[in-house]
C-alpha positions in Angstrom: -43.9 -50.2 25.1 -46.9 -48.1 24.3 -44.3 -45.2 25.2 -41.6 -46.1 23.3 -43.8 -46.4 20.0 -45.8 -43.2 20.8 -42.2 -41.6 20.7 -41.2 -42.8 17.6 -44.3 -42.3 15.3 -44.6 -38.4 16.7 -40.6 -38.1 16.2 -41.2 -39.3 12.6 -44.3 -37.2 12.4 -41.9 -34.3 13.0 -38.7 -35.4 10.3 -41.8 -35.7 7.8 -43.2 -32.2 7.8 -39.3 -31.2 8.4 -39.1 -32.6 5.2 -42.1 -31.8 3.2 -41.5 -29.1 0.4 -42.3 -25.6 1.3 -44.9 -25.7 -0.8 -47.0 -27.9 0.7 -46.3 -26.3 4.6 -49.6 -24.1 5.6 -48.7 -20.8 7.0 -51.6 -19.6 9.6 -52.1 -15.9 11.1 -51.3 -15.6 14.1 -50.8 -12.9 17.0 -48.1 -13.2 19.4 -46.8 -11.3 22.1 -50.0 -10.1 23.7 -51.3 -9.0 20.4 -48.8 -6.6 19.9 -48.1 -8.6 16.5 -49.3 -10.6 13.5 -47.7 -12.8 11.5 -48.0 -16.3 9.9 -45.9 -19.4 11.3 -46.0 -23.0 10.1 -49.6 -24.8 10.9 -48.2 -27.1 13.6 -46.0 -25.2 15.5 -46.1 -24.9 18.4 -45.1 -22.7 21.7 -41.8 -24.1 23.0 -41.8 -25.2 26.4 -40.6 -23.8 30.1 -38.3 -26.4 30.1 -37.2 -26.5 26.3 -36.7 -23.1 26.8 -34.8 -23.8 29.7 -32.9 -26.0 27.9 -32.4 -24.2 24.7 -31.6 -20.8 26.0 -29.0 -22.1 29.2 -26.0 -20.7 28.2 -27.7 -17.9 25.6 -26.7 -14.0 26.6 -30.6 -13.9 26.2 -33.6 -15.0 25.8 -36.5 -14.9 23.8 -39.9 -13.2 24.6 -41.6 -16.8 22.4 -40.7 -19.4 20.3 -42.5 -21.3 17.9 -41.3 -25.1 17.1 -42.1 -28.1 15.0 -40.2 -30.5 17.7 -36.8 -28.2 17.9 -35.9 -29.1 14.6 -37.1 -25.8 13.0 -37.9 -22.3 15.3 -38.9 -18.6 15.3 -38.1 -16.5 18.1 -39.6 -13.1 19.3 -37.6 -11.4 21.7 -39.2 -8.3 22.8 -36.6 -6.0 24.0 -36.3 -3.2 26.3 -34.2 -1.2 24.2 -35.9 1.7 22.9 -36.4 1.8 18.9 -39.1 3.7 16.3 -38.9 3.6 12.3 -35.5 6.3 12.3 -34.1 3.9 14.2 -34.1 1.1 12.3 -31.4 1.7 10.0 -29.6 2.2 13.0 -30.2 -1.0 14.5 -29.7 -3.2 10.9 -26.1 -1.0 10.5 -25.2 -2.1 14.7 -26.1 -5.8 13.8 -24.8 -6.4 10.8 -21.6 -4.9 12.0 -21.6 -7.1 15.0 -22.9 -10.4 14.0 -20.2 -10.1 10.9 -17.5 -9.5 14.1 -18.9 -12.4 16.1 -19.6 -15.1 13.4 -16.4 -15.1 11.2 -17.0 -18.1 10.3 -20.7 -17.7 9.0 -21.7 -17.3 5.1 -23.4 -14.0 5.0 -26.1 -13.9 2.3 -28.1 -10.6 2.4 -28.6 -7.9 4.8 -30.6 -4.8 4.8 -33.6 -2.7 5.5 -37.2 -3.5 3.7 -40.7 -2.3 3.7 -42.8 -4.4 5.2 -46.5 -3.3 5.6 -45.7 0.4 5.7 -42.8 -0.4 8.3 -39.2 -0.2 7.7 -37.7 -4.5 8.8 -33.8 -4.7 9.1 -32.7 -8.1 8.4 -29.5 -10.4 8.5 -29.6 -13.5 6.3 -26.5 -16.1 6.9 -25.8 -19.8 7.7 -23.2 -20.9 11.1 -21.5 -23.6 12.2 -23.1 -24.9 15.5 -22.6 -28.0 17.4 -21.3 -30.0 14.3 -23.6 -29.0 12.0 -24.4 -25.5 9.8 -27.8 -23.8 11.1 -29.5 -21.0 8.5 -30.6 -18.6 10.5 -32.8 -15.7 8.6 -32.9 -12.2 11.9 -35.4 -9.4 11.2 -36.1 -6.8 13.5 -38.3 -3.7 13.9 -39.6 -1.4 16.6 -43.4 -2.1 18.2 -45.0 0.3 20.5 -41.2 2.1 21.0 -39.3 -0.9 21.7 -36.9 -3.0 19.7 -38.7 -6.4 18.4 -36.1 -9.3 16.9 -37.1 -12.4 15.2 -35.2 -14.9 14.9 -35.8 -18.2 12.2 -33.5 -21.1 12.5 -33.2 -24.6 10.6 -30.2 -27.1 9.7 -28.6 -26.7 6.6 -30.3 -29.6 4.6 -33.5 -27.9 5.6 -32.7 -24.4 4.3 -33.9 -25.5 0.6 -37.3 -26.3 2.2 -37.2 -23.4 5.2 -35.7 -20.2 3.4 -38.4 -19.1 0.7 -41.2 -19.9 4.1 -38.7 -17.4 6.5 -38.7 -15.1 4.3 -42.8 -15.0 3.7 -42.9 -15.0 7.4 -40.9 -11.5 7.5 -42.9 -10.3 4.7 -45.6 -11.3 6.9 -45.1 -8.9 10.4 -47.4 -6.8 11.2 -47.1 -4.1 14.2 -50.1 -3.7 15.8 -50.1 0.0 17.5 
């Protein structure tokens, strides 16, 4: 019984700060994949498990490096690639995406796309919402090259959320920082 009621006060912990405006969600500093970068995520997220990863990523072509959750109901990824990639290349990259995930999503809403400066480094990103598994997900990619190799991000949240979510993704891109 204990159980049971632990489970429901920590899963409505979780819809809470789902639902808390984005004013009022902290972003901390934090370094990630072996220092290599810095960035802010959401005070209480936290690293997704083996086995959520397992479980998240089963049938995905891929998957990533990290991910940062509040209880799989919002996420960043980090997938650090193997392709190669520097700052020329980066144009490159956004141009290959955007062509492809416009090619692979037709049914997505796209709603920016581009390249940006973001502390002295060029960031392509991809900005649109999907249908998946019954519901739309906003899903905000940006991508650059650290120590000559291709890093994507990846922030994801349900439609309802993306009023909430998008201004906080997008301060977490303008956020990145390479470290050489």
């Amino acid at each position: 019984m204990k159980t049971l009621v632990l489970s429901l006060l920590t899963c409505f912990a979780s819809m809470l700060m789902a639902a808390r405006p984005a004013a009022e969600i902290e972003l901390i500093k934090k370094h990630v994949l072996s220092e290599r970068v810095e960035v802010l995520i959401p005070k209480g997220f936290e690293v997704m498990t083996e086995q959520q990863m397992d479980f998240t990523y089963a049938h995905a072509s891929s998957r990533p490096s990290v991910v940062f959750t509040n209880n799989n109901l919002v996420s960043l990824a980090f997938n650090y690639s193997d392709n190669e990639a520097d700052q020329d290349m980066v144009e490159v990259y956004e141009t290959n995406f955007a062509k492809a995930y416009h090619k692979q999503y037709k049914q997505a809403t796209f709603f920016s796309e581009g390249v940006k400066e973001v502390s002295n480094r060029k960031v392509g990103f991809i900005e649109y919402m999907k249908p998946e598994m019954g519901h739309e997900v906003y899903t905000l990619v940006f991508f650059t090259d650290v120590q000559g190799k291709l890093l994507i991000c990846t922030f994801n949240c349900a439609d309802r959320q993306k009023p909430e979510w998008e201004p906080l993704a997008k301060k977490i891109m303008a956020s990145l920082k390479a470290n050489s």
